[in-house]
C-alpha positions in Angstrom: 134.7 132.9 154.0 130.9 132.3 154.0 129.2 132.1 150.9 126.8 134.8 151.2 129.6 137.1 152.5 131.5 136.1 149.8 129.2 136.2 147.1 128.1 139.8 148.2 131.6 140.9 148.3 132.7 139.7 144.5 129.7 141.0 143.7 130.2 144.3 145.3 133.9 144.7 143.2 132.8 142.8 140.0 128.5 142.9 139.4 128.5 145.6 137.3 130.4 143.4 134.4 127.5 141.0 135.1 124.5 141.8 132.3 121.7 143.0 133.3 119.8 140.0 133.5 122.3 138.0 135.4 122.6 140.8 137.9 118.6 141.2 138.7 118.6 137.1 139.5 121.8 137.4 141.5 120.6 140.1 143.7 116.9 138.2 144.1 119.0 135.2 145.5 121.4 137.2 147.6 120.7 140.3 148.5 116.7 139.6 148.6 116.9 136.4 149.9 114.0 135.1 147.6 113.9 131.1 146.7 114.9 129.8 142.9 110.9 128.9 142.4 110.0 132.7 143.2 113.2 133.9 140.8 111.5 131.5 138.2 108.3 132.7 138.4 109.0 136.1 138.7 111.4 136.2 135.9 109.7 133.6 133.4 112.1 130.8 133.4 112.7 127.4 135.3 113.8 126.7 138.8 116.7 125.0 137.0 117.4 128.0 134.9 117.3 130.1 137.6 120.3 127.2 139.5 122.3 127.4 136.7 122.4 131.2 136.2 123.2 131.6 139.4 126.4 128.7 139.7 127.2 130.5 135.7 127.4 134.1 138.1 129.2 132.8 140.8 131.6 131.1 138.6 131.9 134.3 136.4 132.7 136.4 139.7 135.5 133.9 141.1 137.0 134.0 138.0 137.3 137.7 138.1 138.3 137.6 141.6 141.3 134.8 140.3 142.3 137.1 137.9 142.4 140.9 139.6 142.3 140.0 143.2 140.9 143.1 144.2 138.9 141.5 147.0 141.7 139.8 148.5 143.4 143.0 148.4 141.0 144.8 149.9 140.9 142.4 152.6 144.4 142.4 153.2 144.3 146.1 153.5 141.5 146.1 155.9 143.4 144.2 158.1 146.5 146.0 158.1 144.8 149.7 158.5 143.0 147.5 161.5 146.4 146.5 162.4 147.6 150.4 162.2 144.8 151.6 164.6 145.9 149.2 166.8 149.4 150.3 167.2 148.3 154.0 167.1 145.9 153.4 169.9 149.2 151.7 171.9 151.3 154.5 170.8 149.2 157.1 172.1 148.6 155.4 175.5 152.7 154.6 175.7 154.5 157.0 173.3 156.6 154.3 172.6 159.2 155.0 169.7 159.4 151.6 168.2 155.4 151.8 167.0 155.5 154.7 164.9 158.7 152.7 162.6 156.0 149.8 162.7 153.2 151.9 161.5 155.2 153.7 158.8 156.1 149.8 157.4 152.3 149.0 157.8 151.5 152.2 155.6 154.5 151.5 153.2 153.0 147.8 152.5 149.9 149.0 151.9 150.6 151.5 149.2 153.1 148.0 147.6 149.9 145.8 147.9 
């Protein structure tokens, strides 16, 4: 996964057990796209304070993510409603039996997941 996309998406399931601080830096660097020397000087503290919040964050939020898994859940349900539409759209233009079973075991997964 890239690392913005995957920074923004722990942080989209886990920031909010980030303090307050640590969230206003991580959102500067990723969401805001600012550089560590405008972080620094914007929030009073080094360039290399501003680094090593930031790696502290990102370590913080994988570790979440190692624990819960709700992003790779939510990724692996994303792909299998994905994976539903498909079949519905096949369904719909062949009215063939078989998909509907395959949908239904689709749906059932997801609500095991």
């Amino acid at each position: 996964m890239e690392s913005i996309v995957k920074q923004s998406l722990l942080y989209d399931f886990y920031g909010e057990l980030l303090t307050e601080h640590q969230r206003n830096v991580y959102e500067d660097v990723v969401f805001n796209d600012m550089s560590l020397a405008e972080i620094a000087e914007e929030q009073g503290i080094s360039r290399q304070g501003v680094h090593d919040l930031i790696k502290r964050c990102d370590k913080i939020l994988s570790g979440y993510e190692d624990k819960l898994h709700l992003v790779s859940k939510f990724q692996q349900t994303r792909c299998m409603v994905e994976e539903i539409q498909k079949r519905t759209r096949q369904f719909k233009e062949t009215q063939e039996a078989d998909l509907i079973a395959q949908i239904e075991q689709i749906s059932n997964d997801i609500l095991e997941l």
